[in-house]
C-alpha positions in Angstrom: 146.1 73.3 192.5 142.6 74.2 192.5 142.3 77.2 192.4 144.7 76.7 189.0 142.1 74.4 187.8 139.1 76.7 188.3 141.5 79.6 186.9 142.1 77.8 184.0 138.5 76.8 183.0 137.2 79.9 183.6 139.8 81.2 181.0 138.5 78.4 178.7 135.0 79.6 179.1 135.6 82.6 178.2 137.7 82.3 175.4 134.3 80.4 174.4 131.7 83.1 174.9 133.8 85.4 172.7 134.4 83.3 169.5 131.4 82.5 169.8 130.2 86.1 169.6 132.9 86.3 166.5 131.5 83.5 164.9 127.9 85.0 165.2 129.2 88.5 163.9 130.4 87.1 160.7 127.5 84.7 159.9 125.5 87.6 160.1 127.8 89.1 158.0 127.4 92.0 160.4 131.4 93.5 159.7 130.6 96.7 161.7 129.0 95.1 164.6 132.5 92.9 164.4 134.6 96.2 164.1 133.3 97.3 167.3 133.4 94.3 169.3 137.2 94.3 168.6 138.0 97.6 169.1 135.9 97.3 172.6 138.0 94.0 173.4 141.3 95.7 172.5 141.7 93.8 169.0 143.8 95.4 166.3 142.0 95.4 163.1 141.8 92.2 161.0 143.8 91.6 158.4 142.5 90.8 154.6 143.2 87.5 155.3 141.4 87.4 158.6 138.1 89.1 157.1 138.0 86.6 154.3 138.5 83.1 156.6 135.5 85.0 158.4 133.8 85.3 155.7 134.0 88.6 154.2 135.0 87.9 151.1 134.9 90.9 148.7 136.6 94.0 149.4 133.1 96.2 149.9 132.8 94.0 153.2 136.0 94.5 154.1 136.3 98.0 153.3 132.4 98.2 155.5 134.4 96.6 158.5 137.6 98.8 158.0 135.3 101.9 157.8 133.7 101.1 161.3 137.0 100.1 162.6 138.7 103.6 162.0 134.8 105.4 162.8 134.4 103.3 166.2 138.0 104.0 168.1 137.4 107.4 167.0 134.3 107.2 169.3 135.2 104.7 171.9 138.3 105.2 172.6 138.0 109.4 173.8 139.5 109.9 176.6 136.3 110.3 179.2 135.5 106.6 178.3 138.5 105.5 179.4 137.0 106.3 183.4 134.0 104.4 182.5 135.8 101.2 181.2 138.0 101.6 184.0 135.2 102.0 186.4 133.4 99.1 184.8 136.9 96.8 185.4 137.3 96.5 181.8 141.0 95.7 181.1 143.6 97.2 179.9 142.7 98.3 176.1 145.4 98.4 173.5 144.0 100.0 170.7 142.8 103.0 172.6 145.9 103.4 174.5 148.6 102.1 171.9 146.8 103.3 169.1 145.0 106.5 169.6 145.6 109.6 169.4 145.5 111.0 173.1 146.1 107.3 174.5 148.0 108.4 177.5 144.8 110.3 178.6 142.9 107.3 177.9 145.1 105.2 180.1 145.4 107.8 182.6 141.5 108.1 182.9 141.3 104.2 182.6 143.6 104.1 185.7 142.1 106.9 187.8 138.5 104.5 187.1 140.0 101.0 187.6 141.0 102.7 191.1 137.7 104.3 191.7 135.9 100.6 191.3 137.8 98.8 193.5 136.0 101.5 196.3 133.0 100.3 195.8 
């Protein structure tokens, strides 16, 4: 039981540290620096709707944080960083395995790293 409570708030606090991270994104009005923080947590891309309850309103902000969407997984998501997330113990990330290109490397290399942490 307590290690289920100590789970559980953990899981709390960090659901914390990253809206909060959200929240700071979009008063900044910084839509690419949100694009990559979603694509490097494994969030799909936000929909209109999403982009305007954060506060990007007008379609040149959303098209800014689409743009940066599509640029970043293009970038983040090759296949050789999927060794260092995996070596880092980052989880499992959707959009670069789901949704790119050469995914199955990805997840192959994030395996082969997820493996290579737990050595050391």
């Amino acid at each position: 039981m307590r290690y289920l409570l100590v789970s559980l708030l953990l899981i709390i606090g960090l659901m914390g540290c990253a809206s909060q991270r959200i929240a700071e994104l979009s008063t900044a009005e910084d839509w690419v620096g949100l694009a990559n923080y979603d694509v490097e947590a494994g969030r799909k891309a936000r929909s209109e709707q999403d982009l305007t309850s954060l506060g990007a309103s007008d379609k040149e902000q959303q098209s800014e944080y689409q743009t940066a969407y599509e640029a970043h997984v293009k970038e983040y998501c090759k296949p050789d960083n999927g060794y260092h997330a995996g070596i880092s113990g980052k989880p499992r990330n959707s959009v670069c395995i789901d949704d790119a290109p050469q995914g199955w490397l990805y997840e192959d290399n994030w395996e082969t790293g997820l493996e290579a942490g737990k050595i050391f």
